[in-house]
Backbone as a printed PyTorch tensor [residue, N CA C, xyz], in Angstrom:
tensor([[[-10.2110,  -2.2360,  -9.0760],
         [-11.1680,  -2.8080,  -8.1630],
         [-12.5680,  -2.8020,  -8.7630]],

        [[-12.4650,  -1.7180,  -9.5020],
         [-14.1460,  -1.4810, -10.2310],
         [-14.1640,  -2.7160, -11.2300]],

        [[-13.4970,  -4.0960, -11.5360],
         [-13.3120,  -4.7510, -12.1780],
         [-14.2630,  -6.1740, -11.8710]],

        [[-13.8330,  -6.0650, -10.2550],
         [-14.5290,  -7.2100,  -9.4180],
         [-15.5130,  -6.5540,  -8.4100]],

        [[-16.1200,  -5.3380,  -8.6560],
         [-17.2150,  -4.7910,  -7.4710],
         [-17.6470,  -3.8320,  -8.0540]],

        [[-19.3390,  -4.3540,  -8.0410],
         [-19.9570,  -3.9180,  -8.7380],
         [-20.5980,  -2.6400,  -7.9180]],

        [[-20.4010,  -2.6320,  -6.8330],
         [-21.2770,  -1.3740,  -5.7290],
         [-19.8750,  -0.4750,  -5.8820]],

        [[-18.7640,  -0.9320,  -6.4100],
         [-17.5160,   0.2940,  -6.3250],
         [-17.7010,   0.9530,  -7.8540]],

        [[-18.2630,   0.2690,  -8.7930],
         [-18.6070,   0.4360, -10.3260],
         [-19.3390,   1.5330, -10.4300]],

        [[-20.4730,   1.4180,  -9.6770],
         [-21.6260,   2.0770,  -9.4010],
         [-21.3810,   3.5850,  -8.4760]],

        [[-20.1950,   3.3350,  -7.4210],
         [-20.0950,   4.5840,  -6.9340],
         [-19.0520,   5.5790,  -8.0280]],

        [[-18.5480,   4.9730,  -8.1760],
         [-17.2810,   5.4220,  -9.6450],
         [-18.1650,   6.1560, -10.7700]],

        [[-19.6430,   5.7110, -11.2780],
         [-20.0320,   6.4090, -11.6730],
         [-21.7520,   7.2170, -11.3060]],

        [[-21.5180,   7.0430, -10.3280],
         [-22.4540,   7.6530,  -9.2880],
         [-22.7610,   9.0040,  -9.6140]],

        [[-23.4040,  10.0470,  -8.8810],
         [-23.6590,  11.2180,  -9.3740],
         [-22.4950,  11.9490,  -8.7680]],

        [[-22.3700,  11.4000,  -7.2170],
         [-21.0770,  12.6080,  -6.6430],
         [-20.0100,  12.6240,  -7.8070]],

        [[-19.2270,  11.7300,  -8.3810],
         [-18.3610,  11.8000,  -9.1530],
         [-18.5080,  12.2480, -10.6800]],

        [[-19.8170,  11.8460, -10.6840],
         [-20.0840,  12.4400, -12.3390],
         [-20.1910,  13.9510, -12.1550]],

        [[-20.7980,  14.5970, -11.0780],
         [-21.0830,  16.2010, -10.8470],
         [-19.6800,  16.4520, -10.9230]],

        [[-18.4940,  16.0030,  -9.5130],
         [-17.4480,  16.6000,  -9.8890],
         [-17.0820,  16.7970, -11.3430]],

        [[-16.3650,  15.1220, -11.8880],
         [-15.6480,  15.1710, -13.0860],
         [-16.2220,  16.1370, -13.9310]],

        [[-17.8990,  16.4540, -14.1100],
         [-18.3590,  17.7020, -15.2390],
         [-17.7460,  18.5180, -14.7550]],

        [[-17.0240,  19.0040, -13.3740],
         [-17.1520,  20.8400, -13.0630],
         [-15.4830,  20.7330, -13.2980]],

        [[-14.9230,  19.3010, -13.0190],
         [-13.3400,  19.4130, -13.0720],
         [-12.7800,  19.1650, -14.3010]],

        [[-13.6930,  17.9520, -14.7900],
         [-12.9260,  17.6450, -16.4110],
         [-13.4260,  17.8260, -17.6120]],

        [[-14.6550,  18.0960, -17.6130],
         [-15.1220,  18.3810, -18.8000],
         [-16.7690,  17.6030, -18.6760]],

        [[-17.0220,  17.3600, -20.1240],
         [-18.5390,  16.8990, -20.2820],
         [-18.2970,  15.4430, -20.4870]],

        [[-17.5460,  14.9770, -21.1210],
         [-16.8130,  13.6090, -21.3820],
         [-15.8880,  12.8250, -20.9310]],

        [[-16.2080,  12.4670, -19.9110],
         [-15.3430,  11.3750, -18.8790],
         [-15.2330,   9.9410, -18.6580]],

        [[-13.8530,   9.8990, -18.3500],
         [-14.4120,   8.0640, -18.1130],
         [-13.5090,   7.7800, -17.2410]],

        [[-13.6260,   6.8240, -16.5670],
         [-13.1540,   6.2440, -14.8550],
         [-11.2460,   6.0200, -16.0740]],

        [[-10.2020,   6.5620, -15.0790],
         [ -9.0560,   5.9810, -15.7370],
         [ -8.3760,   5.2130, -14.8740]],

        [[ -8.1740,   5.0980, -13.4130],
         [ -7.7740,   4.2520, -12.3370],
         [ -8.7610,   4.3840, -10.8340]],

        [[ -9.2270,   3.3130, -10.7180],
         [ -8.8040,   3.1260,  -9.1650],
         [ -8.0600,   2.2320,  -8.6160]],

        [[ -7.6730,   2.6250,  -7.1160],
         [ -6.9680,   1.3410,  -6.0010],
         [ -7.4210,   1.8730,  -5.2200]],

        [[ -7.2020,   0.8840,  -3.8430],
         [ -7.0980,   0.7050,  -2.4810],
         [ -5.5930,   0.6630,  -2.2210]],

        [[ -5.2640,   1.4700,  -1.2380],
         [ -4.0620,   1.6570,  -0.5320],
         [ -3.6930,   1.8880,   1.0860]],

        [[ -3.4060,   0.9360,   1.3420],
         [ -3.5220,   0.8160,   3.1640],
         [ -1.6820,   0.9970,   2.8840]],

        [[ -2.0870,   1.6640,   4.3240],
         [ -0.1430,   2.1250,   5.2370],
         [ -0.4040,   1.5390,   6.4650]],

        [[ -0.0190,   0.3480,   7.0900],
         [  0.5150,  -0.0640,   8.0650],
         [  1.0770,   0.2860,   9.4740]],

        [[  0.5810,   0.2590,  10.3610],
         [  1.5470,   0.8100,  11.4170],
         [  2.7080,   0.3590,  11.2950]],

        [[  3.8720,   1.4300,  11.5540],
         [  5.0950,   1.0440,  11.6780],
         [  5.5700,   1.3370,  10.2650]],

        [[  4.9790,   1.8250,   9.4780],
         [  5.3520,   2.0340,   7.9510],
         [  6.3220,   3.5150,   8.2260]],

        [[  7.4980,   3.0890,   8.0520],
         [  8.6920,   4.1400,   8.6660],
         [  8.8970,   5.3230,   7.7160]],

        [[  8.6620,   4.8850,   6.6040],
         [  9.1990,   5.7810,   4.9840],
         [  7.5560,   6.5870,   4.4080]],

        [[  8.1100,   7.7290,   4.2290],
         [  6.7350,   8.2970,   3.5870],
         [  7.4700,   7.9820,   2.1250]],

        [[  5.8480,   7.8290,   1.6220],
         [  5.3540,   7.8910,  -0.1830],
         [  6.0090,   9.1590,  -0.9040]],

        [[  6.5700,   8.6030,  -1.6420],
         [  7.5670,   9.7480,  -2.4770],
         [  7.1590,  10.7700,  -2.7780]],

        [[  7.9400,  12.4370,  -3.0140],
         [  7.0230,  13.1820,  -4.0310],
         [  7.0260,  12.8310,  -5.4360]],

        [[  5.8160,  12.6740,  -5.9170],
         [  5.4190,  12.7170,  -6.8740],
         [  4.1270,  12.8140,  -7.6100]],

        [[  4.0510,  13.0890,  -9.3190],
         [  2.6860,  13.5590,  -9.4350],
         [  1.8820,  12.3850,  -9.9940]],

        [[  0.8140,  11.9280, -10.0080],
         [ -0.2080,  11.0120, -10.4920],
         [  0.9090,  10.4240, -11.9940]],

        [[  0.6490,  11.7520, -12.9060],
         [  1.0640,  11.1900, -14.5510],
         [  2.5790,  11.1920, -14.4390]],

        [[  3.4300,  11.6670, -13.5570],
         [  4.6760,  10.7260, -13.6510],
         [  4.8170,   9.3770, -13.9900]],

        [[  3.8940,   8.4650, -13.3460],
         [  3.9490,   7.1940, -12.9940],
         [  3.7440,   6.6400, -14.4890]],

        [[  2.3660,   6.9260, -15.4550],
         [  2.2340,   6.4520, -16.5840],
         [  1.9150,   7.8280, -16.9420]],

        [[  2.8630,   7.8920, -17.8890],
         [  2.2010,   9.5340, -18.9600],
         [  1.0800,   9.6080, -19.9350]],

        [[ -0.3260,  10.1550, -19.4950],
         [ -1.3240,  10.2450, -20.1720],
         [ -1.2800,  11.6990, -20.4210]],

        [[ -2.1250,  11.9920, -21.8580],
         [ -2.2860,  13.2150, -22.7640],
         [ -3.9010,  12.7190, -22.7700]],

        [[ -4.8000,  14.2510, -22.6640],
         [ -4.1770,  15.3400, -21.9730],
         [ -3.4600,  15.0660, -20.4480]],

        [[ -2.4790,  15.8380, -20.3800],
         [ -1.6770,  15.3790, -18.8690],
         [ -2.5780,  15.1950, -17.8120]],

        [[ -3.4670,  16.7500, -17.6270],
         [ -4.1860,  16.6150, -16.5090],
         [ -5.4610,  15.6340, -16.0740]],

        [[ -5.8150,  15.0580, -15.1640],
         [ -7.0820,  14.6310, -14.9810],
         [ -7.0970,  14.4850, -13.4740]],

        [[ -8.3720,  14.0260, -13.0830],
         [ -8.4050,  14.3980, -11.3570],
         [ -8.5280,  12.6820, -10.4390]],

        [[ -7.5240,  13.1030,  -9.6100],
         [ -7.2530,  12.0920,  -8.2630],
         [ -8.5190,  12.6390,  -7.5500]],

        [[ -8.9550,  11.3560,  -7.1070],
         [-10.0200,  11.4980,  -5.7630],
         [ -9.3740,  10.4430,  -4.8080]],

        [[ -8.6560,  11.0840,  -3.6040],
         [ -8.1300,  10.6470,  -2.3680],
         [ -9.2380,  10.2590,  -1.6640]],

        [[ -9.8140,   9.0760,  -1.2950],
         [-10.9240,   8.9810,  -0.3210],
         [-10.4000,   8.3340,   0.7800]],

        [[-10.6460,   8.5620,   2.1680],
         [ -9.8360,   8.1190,   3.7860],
         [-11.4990,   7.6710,   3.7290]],

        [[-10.7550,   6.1590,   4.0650],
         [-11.7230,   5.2610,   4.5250],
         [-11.6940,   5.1100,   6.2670]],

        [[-10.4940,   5.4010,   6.6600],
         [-10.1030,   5.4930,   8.0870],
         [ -9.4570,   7.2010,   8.0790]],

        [[ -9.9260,   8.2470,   9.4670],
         [ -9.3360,   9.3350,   9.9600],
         [ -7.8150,   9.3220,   9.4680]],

        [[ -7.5720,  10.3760,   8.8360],
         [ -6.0880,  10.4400,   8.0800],
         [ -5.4740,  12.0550,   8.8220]],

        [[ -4.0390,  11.6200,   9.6530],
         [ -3.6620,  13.1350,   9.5020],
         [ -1.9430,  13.0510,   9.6480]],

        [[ -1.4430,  13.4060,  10.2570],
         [  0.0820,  13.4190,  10.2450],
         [  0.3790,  12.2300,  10.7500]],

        [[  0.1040,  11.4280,  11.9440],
         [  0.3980,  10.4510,  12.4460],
         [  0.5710,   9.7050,  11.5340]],

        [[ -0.6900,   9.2590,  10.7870],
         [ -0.5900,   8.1420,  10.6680],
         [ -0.5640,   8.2950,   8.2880]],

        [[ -0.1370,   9.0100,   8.0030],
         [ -0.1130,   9.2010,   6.2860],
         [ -0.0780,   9.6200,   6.1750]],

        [[ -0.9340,  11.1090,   6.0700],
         [ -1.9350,  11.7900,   5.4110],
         [ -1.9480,  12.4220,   4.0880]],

        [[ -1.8690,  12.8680,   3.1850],
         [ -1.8540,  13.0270,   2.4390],
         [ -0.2690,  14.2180,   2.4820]],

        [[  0.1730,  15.1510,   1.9510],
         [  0.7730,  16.5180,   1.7150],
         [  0.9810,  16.6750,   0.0040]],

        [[  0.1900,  17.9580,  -0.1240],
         [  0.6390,  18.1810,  -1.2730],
         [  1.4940,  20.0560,  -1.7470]],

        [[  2.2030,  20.2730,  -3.1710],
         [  2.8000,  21.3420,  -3.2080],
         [  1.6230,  22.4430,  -3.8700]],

        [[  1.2670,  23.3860,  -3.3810],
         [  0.1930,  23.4840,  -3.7580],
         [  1.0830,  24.6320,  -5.3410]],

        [[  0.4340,  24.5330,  -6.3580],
         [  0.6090,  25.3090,  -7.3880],
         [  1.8320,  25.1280,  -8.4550]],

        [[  2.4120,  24.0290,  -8.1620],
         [  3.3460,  23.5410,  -9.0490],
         [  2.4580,  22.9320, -10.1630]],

        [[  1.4550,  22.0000,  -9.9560],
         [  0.5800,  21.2710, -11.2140],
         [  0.6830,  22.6740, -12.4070]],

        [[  0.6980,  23.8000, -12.1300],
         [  0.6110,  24.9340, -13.4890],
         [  1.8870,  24.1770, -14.3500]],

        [[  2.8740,  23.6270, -13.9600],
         [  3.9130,  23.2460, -15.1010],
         [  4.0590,  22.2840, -15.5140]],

        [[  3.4850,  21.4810, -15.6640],
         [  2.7400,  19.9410, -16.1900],
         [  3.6060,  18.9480, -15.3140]],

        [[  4.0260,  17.9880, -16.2950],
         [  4.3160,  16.5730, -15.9930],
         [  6.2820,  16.4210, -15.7780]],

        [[  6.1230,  16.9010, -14.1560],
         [  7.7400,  16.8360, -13.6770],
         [  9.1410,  15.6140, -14.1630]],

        [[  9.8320,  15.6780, -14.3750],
         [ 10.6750,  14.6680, -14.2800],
         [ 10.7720,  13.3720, -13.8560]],

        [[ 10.4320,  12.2790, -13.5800],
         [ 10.1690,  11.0730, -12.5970],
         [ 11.3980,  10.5160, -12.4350]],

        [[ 12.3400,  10.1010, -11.5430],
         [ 13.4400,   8.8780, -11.0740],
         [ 12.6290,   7.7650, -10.1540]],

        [[ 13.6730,   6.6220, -10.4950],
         [ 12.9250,   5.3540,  -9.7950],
         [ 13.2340,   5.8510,  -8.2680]],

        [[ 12.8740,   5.0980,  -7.1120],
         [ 13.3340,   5.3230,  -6.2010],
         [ 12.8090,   3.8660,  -5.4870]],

        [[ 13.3770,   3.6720,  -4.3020],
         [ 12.5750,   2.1670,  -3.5770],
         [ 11.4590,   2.1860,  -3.1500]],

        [[ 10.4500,   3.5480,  -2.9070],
         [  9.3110,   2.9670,  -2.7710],
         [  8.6520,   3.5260,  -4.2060]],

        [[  8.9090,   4.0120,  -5.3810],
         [  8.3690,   4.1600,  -6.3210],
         [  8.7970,   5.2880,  -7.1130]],

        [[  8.4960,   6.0010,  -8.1150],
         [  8.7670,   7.4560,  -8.9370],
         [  8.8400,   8.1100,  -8.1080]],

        [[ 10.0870,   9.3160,  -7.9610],
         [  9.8600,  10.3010,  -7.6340],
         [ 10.2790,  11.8770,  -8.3150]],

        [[  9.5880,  13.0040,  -7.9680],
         [ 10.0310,  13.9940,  -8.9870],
         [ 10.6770,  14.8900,  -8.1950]],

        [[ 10.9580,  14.6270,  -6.8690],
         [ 11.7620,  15.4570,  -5.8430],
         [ 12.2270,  15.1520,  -4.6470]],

        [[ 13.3780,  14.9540,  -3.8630],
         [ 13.5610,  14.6730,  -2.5760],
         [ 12.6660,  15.2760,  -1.5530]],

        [[ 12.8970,  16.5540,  -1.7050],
         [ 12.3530,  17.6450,  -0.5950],
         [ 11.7350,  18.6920,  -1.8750]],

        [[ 10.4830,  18.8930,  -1.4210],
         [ 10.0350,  20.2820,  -2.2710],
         [ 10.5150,  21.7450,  -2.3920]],

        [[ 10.2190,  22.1650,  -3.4360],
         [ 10.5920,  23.6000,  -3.9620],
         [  9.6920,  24.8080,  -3.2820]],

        [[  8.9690,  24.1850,  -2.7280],
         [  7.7660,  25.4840,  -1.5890],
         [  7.1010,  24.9520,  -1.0050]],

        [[  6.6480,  25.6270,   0.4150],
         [  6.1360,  24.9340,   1.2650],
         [  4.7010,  23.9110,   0.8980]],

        [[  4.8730,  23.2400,   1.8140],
         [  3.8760,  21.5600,   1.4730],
         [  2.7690,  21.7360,   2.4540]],

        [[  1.7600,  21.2670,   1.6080],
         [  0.2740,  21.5060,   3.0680],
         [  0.1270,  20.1580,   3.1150]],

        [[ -0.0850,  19.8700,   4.5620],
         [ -0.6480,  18.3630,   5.0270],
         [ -2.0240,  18.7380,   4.7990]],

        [[ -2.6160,  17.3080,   4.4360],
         [ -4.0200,  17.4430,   3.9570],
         [ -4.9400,  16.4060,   5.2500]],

        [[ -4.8870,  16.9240,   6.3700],
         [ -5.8960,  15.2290,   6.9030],
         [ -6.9110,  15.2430,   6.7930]],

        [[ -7.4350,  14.2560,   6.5680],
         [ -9.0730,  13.9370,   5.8430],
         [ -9.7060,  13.1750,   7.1230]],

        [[-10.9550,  13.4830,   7.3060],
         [-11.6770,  12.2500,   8.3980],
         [-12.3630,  10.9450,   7.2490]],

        [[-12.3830,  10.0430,   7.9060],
         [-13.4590,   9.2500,   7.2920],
         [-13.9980,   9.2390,   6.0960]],

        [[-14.4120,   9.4750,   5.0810],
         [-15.1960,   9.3420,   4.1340],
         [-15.1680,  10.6680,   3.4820]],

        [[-14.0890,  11.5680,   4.2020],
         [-13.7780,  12.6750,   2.8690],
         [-12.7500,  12.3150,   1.6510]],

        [[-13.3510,  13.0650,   1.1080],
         [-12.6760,  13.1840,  -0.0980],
         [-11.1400,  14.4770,  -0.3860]],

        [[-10.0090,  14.0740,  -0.7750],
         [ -9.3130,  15.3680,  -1.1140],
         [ -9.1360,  15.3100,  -2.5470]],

        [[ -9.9740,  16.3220,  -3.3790],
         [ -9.2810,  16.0970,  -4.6790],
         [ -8.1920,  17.1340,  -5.3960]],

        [[ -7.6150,  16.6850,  -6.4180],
         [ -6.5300,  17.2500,  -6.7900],
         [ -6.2790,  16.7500,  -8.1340]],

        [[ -5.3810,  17.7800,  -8.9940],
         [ -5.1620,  17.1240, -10.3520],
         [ -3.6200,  16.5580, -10.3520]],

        [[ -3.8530,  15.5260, -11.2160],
         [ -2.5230,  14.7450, -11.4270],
         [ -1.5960,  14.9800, -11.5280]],

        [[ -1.6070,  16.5910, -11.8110],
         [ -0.1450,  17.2440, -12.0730],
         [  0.4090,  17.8890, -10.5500]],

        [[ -0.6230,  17.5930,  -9.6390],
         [  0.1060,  18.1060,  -7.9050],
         [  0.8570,  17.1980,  -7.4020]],

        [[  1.9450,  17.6770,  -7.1290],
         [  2.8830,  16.7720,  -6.4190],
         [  2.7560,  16.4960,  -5.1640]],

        [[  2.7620,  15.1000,  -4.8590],
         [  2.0250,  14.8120,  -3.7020],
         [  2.8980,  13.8060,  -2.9580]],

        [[  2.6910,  13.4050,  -1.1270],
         [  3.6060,  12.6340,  -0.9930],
         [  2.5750,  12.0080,   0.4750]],

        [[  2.8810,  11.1280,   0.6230],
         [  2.2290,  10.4970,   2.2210],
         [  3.3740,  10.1940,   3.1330]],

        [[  2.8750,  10.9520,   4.4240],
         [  4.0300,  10.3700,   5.3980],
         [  3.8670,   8.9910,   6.0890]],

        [[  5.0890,   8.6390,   7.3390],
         [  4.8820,   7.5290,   7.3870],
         [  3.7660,   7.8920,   8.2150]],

        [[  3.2760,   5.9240,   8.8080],
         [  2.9270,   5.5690,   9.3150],
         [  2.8620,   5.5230,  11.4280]],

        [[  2.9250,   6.2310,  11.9420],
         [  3.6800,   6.2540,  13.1180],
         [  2.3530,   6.1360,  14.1680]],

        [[  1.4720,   5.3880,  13.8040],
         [  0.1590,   5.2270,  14.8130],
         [  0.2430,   3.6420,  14.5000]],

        [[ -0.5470,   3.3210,  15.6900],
         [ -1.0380,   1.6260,  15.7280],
         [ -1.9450,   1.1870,  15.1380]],

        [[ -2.8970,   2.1180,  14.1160],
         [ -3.7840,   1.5200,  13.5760],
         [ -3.0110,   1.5730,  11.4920]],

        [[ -4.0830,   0.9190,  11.2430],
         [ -3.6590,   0.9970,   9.4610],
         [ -4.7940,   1.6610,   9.1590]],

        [[ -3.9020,   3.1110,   8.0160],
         [ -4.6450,   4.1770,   7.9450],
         [ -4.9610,   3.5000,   6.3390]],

        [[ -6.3870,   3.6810,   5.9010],
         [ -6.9060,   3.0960,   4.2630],
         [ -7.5100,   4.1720,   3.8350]],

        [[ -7.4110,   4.2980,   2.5020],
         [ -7.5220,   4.6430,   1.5110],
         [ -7.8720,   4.5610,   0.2440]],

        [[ -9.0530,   5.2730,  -0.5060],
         [ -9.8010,   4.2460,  -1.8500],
         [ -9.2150,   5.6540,  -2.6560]],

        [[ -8.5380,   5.0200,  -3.7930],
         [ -8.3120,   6.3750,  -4.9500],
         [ -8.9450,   5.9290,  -5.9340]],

        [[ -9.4500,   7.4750,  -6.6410],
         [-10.4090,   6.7780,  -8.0750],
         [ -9.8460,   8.2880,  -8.6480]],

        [[ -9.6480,   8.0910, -10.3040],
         [ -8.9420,   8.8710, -11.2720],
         [ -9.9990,   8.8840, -12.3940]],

        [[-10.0810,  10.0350, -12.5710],
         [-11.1700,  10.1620, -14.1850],
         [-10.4770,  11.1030, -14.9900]],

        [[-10.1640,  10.7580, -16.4220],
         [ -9.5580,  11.1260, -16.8740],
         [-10.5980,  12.1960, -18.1970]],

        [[-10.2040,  12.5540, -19.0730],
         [-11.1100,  13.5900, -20.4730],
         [-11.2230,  11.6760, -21.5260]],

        [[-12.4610,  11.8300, -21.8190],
         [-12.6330,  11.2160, -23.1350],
         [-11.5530,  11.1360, -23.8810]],

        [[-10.9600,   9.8150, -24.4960],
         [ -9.7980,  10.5750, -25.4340],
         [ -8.8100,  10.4930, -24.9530]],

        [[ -8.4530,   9.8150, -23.4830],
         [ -7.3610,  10.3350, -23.1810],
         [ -6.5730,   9.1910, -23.3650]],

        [[ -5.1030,   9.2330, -24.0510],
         [ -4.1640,   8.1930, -24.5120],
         [ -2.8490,   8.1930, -23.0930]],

        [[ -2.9270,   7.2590, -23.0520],
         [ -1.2630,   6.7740, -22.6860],
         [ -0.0050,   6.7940, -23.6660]],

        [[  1.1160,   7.4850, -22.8700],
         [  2.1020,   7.6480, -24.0910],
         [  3.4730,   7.3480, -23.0970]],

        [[  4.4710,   6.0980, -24.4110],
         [  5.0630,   5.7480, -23.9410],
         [  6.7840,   5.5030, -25.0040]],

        [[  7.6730,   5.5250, -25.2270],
         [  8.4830,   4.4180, -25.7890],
         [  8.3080,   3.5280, -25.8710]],

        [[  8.8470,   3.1570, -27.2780],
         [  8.8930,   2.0140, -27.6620],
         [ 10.7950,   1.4400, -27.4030]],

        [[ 11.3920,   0.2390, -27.3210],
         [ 12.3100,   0.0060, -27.5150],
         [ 13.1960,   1.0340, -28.2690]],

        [[ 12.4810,   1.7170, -29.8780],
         [ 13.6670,   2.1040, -30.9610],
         [ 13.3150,   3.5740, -30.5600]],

        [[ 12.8370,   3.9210, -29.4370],
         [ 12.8910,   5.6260, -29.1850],
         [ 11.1620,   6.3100, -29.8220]],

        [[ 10.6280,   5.2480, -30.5750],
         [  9.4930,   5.7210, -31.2730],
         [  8.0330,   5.9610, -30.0130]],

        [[  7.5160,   6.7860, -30.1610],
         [  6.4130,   7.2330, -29.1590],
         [  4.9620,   6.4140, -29.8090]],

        [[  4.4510,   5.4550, -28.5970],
         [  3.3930,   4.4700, -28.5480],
         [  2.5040,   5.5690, -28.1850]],

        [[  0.9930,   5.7470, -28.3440],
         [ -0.0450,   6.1270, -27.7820],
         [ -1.0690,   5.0550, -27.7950]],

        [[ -1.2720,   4.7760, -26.8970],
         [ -2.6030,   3.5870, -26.4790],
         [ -4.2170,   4.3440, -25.6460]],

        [[ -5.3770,   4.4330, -26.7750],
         [ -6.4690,   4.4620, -26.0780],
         [ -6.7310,   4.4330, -24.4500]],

        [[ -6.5590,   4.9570, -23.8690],
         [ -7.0490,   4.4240, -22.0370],
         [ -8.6740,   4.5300, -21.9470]],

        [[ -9.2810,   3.1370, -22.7510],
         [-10.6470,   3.2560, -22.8790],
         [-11.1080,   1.4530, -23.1540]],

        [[-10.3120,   0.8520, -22.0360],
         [-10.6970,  -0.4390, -21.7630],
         [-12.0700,  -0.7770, -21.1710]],

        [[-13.3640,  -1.0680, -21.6970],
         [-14.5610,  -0.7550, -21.2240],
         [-14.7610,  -1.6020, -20.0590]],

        [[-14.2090,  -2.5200, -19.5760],
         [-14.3800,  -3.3740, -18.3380],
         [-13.8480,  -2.2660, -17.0350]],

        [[-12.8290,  -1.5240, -17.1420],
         [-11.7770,  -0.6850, -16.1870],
         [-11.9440,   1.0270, -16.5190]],

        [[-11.8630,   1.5940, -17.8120],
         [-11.7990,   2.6960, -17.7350],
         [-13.4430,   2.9560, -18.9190]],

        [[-14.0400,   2.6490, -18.0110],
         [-15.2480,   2.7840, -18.4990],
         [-15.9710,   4.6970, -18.8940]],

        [[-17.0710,   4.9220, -19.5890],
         [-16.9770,   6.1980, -19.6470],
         [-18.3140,   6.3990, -18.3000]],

        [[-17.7790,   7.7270, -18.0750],
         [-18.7050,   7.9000, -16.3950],
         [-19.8520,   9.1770, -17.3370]],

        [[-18.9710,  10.1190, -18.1880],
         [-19.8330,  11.1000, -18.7130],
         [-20.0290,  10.9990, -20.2560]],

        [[-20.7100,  11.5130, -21.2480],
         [-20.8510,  11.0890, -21.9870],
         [-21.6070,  12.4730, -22.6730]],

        [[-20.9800,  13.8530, -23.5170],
         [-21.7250,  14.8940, -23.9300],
         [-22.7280,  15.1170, -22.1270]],

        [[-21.8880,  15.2180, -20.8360],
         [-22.6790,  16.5170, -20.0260],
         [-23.6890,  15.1110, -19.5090]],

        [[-24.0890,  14.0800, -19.8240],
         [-24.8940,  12.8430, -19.2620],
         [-24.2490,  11.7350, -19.2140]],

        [[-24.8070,  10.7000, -18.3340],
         [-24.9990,   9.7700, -17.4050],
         [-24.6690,   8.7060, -19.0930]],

        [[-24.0120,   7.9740, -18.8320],
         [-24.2580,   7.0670, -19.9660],
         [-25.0140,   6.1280, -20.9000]],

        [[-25.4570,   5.8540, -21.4970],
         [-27.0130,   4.6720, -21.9150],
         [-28.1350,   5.1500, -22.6360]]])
């Protein structure tokens, strides 16, 4: 989204997020994903467990999810749940599943629902396994996620012959750098 909006560009590397990413990721950061994600009323199936770098495996594994509820989030209607203290063992197993990766049916220890009001933030690192329930309110519950990853940080993948690809995640239009040596960039 930070691609086509320039006031989402700007909050992406804003100070709230540059203060976090220094205290969470280091001195050298750069934006590695955002989306927007709305759940629907009537959305019957919660969001799989799974962790951020299941989905695409980046080295270093860890980097930090920022969950932002653009609309009041709590059990009804999504909300977040995550396992708290599994991220200590990196990057779980992933299977496909129909609504996307998952690294577990049911969790290995108890799960905290996370509900957020409005314009909080829940953050967490990529390696927490996380899941959203359904939808079971009349309104559509939204959601802005933004991911900052360490300077440096590669995507790693197969190739067809079994051989391991690493690709830069340092596309300057999308994963722009937010920190730069502990400062603001420029």
């Amino acid at each position: 989204m930070v691609t086509r909006s320039p006031r989402l560009r700007e909050l992406c590397a804003g100070p709230l997020f540059r203060d976090l990413a220094h205290d969470l990721v280091g001195p050298d950061v750069r934006l590695y994903w955002d989306q927007a994600v709305y759940k629907t009323p009537g959305a019957r199936e919660r969001f799989p467990w799974h962790q951020d770098n299941g989905y695409t495996f980046i080295e270093p594994q860890q980097y930090l999810a920022c969950w932002i509820a653009l609309t009041d989030t709590n059990e009804e209607n999504g909300c977040p749940w995550v396992v708290p203290g599994l991220h200590r063992g990196g990057t779980l197993a992933h299977l496909p599943s129909e609504l996307g990766f998952m690294c577990f049916e049911a969790p290995p220890h108890p799960a905290v629902a996370v509900p957020a009001r409005a314009g909080s933030i829940v953050v967490f690192s990529s390696l927490t396994p996380h899941a959203t329930g359904p939808n079971r309110s009349a309104a559509t519950r939204k959601t802005y996620i933004v991911q900052f990853a360490p300077d440096g940080a590669q995507t790693v993948r197969e190739d067809a012959s079994g051989t391991s690809v690493r690709t830069p995640a340092n596309p300057p239009d999308r994963q722009f750098p937010v920190l730069v040596a502990g400062q603001p960039p420029g």
